[in-house]
N, C-alpha and C positions, 0 to 999 in steps of 0.2 A: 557205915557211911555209903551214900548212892556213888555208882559208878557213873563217870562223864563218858555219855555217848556219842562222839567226832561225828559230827554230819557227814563233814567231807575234808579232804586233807588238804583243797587247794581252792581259794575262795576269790573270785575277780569282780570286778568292776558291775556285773551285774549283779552281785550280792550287797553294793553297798547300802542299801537300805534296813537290812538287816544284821548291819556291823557299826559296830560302835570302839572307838581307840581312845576313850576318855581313862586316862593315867596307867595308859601304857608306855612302858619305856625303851627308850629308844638309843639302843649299846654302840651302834657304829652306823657310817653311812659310806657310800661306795656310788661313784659316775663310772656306768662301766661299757664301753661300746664295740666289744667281742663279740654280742649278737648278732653285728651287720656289716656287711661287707663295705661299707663307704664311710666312714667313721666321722659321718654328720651327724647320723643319731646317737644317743646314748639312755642308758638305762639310770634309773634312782634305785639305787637298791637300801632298804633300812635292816638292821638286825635289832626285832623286836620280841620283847613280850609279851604277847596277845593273852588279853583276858578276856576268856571265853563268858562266864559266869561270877556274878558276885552272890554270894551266900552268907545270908547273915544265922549268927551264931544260936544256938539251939535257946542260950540266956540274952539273946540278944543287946548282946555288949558290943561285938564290933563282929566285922565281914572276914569272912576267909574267900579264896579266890581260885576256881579252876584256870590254870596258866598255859602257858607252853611258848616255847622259844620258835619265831618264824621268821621268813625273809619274807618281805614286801618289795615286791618288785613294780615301780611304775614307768609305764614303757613309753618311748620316742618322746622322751624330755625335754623340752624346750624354756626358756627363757627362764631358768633354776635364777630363784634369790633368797637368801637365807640370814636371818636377822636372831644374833643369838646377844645378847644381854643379861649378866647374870644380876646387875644391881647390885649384887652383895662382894664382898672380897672373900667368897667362897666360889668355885666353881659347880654349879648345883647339874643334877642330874636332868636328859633330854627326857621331858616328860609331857606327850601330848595331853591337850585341854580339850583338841576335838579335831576333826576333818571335815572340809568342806568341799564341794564342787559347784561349778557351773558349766555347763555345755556351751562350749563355742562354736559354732559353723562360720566357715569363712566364705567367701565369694563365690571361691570355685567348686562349692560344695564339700571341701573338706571339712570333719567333723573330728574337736577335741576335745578336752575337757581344761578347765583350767584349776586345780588345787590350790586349796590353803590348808596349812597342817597349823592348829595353832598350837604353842608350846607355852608352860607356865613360865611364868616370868616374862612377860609380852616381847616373846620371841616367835619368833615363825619361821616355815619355810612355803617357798609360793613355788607355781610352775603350771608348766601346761604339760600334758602330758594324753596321751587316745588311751589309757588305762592303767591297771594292774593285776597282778594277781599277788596272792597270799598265799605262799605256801607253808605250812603247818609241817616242823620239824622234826617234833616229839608228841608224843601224845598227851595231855594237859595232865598237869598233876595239883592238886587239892593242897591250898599252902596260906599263911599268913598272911604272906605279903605278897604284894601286886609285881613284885618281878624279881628272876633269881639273881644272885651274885655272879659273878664271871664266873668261877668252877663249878654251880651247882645246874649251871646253864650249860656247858662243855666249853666256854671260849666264845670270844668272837668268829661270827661267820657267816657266808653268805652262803651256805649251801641250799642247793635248789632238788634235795630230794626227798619228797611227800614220805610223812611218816606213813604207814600200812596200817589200815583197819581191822 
């Protein structure tokens, strides 16, 4: 089996064109405003599964997936609204459909972005936010399924230190 070569362990806002969050999932979320000293701002932080690579099988019957558990952090959040529906009387898993942006400039020359995360099950989360980064926790491991279970992952967490190349 080919070994998955890590670009880089921490991927932000100018990478997003070449990142894609179609059915990755998404274990906890966190408003956390410890990085600033005036506690108007605050962070989004997600604890995800980033699929790196999808690979399809050597008989071509279904996809295996290079993985790995990271914190997505988007920063100086503003106007958060979050619309979760599960339609069924099951409580079904946070599973992004896609991310979008748009660049907003305001008057005074400030420059943000404003996100939509869509989520299946026509749920979402919206915001504005000046960026992110992605930091990559573990180094991706080659697996069936598009995200691990809570022990196979270590737990829930928000930790912000870049796996080593």
């Amino acid at each position: 089996m080919e070994k998955f070569e890590l670009e880089k362990n921490i991927w932000t806002e100018s990478d997003f064109e070449q990142m894609g969050w179609h059915d990755c999932y998404i274990h906890a979320f966190a408003i956390d405003s410890d990085a600033y000293d005036d506690f108007i701002k605050s962070d989004l932080l997600l604890d995800i599964d980033y699929i790196f690579k999808w690979v399809l099988t050597e008989d071509k019957s279904h996809y295996c997936f290079w993985v790995a558990p990271c914190t997505l952090i988007f920063t100086e959040v503003t106007d958060l609204k979050i619309q979760y529906g599960s339609g069924t009387s099951f409580l079904p898993e946070l599973e992004i459909s896609h991310i979008s942006r748009e660049e907003k400039i305001y008057e005074n020359g400030y420059k943000s972005w404003h996100w939509q995360i869509e989520l299946v099950g026509n749920s979402f989360i919206s915001f504005d936010s000046t960026g992110y980064k992605q930091i990559i926790k573990r180094t991706p491991s080659y697996t069936n399924r598009q995200a691990f279970n809570r022990i196979d992952r270590g737990g829930i967490n928000f930790d912000c230190t870049p796996v080593t190349n």
